[in-house]
SEBANU-192502 format. One record per residue (C-alpha): residue in three letters; x, y, z. Coordinates in steps of 0.5 Angstrom, whole numbers, plus 500, padded with zeros to 3 digits. Layout:
code|u|v|w
ALA|X|Y|Z
...
//
This chain:
code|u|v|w
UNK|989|265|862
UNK|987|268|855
UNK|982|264|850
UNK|980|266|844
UNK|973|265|841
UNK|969|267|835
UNK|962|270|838
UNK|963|272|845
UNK|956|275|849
UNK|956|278|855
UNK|951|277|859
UNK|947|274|863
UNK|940|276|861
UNK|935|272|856
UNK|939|276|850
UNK|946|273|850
UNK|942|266|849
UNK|937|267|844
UNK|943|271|841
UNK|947|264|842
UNK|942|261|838
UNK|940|264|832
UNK|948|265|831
UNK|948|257|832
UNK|942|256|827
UNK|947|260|822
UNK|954|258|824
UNK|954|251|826
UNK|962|251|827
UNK|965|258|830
UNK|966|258|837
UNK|962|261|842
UNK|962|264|849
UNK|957|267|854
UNK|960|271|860
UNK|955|272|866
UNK|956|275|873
UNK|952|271|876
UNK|951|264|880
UNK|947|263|874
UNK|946|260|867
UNK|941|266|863
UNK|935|267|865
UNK|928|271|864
UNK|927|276|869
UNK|918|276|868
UNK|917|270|873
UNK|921|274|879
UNK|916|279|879
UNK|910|274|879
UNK|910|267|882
UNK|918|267|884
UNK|913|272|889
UNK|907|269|890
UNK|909|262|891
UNK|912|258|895
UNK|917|252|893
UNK|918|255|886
UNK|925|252|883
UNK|931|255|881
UNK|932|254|875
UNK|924|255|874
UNK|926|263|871
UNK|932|259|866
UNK|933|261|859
UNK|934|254|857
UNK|935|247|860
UNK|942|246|862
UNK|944|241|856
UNK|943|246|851
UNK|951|250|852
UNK|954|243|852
UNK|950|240|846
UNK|951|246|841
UNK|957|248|844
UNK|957|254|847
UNK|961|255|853
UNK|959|258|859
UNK|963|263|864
UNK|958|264|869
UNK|961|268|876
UNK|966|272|872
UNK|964|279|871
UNK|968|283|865
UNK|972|289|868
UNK|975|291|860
UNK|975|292|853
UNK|981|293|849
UNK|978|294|842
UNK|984|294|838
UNK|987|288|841
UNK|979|285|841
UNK|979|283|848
UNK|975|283|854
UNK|979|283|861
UNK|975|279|867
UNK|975|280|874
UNK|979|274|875
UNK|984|276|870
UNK|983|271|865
UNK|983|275|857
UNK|979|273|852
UNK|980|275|845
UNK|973|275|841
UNK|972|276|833
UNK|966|279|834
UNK|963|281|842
UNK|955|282|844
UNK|954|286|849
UNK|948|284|852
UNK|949|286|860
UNK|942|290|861
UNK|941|294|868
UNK|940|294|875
UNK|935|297|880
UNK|936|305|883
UNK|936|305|890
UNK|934|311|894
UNK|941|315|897
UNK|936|317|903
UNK|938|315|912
UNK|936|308|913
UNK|936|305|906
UNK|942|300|909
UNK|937|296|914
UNK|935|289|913
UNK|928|288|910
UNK|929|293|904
UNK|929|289|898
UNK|930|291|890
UNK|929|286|886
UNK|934|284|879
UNK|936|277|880
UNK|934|270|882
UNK|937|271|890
UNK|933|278|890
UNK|926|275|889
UNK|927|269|893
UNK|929|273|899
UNK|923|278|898
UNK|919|271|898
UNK|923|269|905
UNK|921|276|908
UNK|914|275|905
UNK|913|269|909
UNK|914|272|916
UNK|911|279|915
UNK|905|282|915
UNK|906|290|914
UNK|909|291|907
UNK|911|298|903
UNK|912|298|897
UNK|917|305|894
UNK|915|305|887
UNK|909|303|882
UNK|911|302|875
UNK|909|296|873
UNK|915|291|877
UNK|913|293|883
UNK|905|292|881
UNK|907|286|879
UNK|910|285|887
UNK|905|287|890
UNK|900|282|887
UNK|903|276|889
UNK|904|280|896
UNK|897|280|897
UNK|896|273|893
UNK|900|272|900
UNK|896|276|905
UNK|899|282|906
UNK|898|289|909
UNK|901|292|902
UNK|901|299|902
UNK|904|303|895
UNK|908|310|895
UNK|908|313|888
UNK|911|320|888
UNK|907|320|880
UNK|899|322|881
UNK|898|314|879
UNK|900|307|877
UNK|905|306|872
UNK|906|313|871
UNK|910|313|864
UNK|905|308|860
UNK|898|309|864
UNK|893|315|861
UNK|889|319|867
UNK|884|314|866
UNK|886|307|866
UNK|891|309|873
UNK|885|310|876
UNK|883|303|874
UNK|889|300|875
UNK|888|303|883
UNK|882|302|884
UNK|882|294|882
UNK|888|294|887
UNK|884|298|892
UNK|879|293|892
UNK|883|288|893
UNK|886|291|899
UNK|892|295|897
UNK|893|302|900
UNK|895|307|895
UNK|900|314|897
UNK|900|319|891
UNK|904|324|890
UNK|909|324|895
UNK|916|321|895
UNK|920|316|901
UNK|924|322|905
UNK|927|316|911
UNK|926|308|913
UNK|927|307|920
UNK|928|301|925
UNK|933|299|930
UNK|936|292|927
UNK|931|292|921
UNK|926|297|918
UNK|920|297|922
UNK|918|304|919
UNK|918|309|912
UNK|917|317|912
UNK|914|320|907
UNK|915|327|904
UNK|906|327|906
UNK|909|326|914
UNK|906|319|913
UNK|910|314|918
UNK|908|307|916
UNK|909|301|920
UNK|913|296|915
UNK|916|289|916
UNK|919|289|909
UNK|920|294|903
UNK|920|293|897
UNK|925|300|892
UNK|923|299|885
UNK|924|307|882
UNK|927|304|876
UNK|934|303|874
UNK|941|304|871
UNK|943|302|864
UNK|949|298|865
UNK|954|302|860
UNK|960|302|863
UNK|965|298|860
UNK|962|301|853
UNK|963|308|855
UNK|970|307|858
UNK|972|303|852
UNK|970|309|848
UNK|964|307|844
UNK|959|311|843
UNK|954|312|849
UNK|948|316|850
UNK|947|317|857
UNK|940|317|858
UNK|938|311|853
UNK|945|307|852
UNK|950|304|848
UNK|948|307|841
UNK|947|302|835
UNK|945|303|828
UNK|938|299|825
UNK|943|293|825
UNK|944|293|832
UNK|952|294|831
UNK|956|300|836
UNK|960|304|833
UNK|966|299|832
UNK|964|294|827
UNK|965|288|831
UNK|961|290|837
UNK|954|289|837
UNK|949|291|843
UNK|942|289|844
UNK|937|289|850
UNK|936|293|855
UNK|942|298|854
UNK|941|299|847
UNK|939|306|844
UNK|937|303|837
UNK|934|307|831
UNK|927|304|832
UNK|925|304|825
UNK|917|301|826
UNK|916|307|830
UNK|920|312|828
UNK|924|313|835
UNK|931|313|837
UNK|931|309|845
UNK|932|304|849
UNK|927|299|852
UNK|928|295|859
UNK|923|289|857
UNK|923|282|856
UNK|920|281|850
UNK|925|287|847
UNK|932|282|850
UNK|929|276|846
UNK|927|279|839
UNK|933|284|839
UNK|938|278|840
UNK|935|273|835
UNK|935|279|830
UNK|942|281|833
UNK|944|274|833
UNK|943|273|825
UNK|946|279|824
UNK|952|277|827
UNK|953|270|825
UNK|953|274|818
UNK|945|277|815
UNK|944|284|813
UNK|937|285|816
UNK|935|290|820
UNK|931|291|827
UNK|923|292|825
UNK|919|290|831
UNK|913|295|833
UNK|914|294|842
UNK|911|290|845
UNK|911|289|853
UNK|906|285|858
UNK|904|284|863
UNK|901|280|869
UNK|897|282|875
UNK|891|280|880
UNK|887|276|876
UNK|888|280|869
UNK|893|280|864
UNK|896|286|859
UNK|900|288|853
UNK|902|294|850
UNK|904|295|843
UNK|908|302|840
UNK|910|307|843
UNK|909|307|851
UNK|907|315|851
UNK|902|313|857
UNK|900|320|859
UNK|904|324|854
UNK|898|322|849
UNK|894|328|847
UNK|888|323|845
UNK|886|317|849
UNK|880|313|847
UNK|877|307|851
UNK|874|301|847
UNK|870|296|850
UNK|869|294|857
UNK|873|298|862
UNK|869|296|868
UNK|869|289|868
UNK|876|290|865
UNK|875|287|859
UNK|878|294|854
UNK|883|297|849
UNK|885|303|850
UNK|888|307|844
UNK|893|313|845
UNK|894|318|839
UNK|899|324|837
UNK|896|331|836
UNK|894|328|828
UNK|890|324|831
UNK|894|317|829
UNK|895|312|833
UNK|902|311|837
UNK|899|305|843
UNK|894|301|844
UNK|894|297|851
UNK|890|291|852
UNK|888|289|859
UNK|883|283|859
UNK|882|276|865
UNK|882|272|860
UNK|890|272|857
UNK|888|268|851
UNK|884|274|848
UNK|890|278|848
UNK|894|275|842
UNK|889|277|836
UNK|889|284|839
UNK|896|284|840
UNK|897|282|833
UNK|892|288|831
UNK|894|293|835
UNK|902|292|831
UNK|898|292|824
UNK|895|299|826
UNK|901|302|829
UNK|905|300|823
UNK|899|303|819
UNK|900|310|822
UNK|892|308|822
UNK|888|314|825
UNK|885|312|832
UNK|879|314|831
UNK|877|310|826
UNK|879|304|830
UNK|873|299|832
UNK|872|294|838
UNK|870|290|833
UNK|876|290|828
UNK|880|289|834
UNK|875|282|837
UNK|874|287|844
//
């Protein structure tokens, strides 16, 4: 079978529907389709990580990205278990699974990443977890609901966010990460041992410096070996050690792929075929606000992309100049980041305010001293916003970090 449609976006992360809605906002007319290999209609993929984890009874529906009505009533179709095999750029088509062509004016490719695993002997047994969708976080709470031992391979932010609602839930947690502490890429020395030392206190155990080398287990895992010669008894595992761009139907259809950062966009988030866009987790963009070009695995990245890849595509002429912003959630604090997550790259830190309560800014600066991230972390999430908002006009400003105040920030 072969439709035809003005804007097709494939994917079916939070991009392809807030894409949807700023080109909607902007053609009232033109035809629309969003293509998902899921089960799903979009959703967002902060809730997995955190109360889809720590709850029990949470809905389904609860991580969707807009309420069901919103495709019909703005007159989008939506395509979901149907998974794009191939592009043909001089026809403008897209190939599903199932054969079915759909021709396209203008194509988003919206089709983020998916969890790493780890090549290593008993990584098939039951009870190891990586966690992308819905069905991965439901799983990793049914298991949690009958364990008491859990592992945890990987302590970026995801897995610490798992690891909070599987000690909400009561268990034995114990953390490997094969860096010197938690969230490795982003966290400066001092605040990895914070973050360590507030989940130690709240019973988690810690194993630095070493990496998995086997899972064992007659059935199901019941233990994990580690290069430290560590065994630990396990009821669950949980893999989070990054994960892979999902560039394959760009790079076979022959647009330009970076292979460590993604499909490569200009300011205007277009690939290099004019009628193909890219946003989200797989595109390598020209970061004007600070001066880089990368790809960004967030949420709040996925949405501000596609409303700004939306207009675009629905016929704006305005470049992507957002300042990074990623948060997070955990135990009973709450943290943002804004600028270039050079985390213990920095070649100056400096904390502002009160690190032992964890009430704090910490500023991270180039060799010249100007400020490149600021991370807020604070109990009361409220806080947070007028600090954000801040740190954003600082890291535009190229402002020095020596020069920054607790109270110009309100810390």
């Amino acid at each position: 079978m072969e439709e035809t449609t003005t804007y097709l976006l494939l994917g079916g992360g939070p991009a392809s529907v807030w894409a949807a809605q700023a080109i909607r906002e902007r053609d009232k007319e033109g035809s629309m389709t969003i293509v998902t290999n899921e089960a799903h209609p979009p959703y967002d993929k902060p809730p997995l990580s955190k109360k889809y984890i720590a709850e029990d009874g949470v809905p389904t529906d609860d991580a969707y990205s807009k309420f069901d009505s919103f495709y019909p009533d703005n007159g989008i179709a939506l395509r979901t278990r149907s998974a794009a095999v191939g592009i043909d750029r001089g026809r403008r088509t897209v190939t599903l699974e199932n054969g079915d062509t759909l021709c396209y004016e203008k194509l988003l490719l919206a089709l983020g990443a998916e969890p790493r695993t780890l090549d290593i002997p008993g990584s098939s047994l039951p009870g190891i977890f990586t966690l992308r969708t819905i069905e991965n976080a439901q799983a990793i709470a049914a298991a949690a609901r009958n364990s008491r031992r859990a592992v945890l391979v990987g302590a970026g932010y995801l897995n610490m966010e798992v690891a909070s609602g599987l000690l909400q839930r009561g268990l034995d947690v114990t953390i490997v990460e094969q860096g010197s502490g938690p969230w490795a890429r982003l966290a400066s020395p001092t605040l990895a041992r914070f973050l360590a030392d507030a989940y130690t206190a709240r019973g988690a155990k810690f194993l630095f410096g070493q990496s998995v080398i086997a899972f064992e287990g007659e059935g199901r895992v019941e233990s994990v070996s580690t290069t430290g010669g560590s065994r630990l008894p396990a009821d669950m595992v949980v893999v989070a050690v990054g994960a892979a761009l999902r560039t394959e139907l760009a790079r076979d259809a022959g647009l330009e792929v970076d292979p460590r950062e993604g499909v490569v966009v200009d300011e205007y988030l277009q690939t290099s075929d004019p009628s193909i866009w890219a946003a989200g987790d797989i595109a390598c963009f020209n970061d004007i606000a600070i001066g880089r070009r990368w790809h960004v695995e967030h949420h709040l990245n996925a949405k501000w992309q596609s409303r700004a890849v939306g207009a675009i595509m629905a016929g704006e002429r305005k470049p992507y100049n957002q300042v990074p912003y990623l948060f997070s959630d955990f135990l009973d604090l709450h943290m943002v980041l804004r600028g270039d997550p050079v985390g213990s790259h920095a070649a100056q830190t400096r904390v502002l305010g009160d690190l032992a309560r964890g009430e704090f800014v910490e500023l991270y600066a180039a060799d010249n001293g100007v400020l490149k991230m600021g991370l807020a972390i604070s109990h009361d999430e409220s806080r947070l916003d007028p600090i954000s908002d801040k740190l954003e006009e600082l890291v535009r400003a190229r402002a020095l970090a020596a020069e920054v105040t607790e109270s110009s920030l309100g810390v």
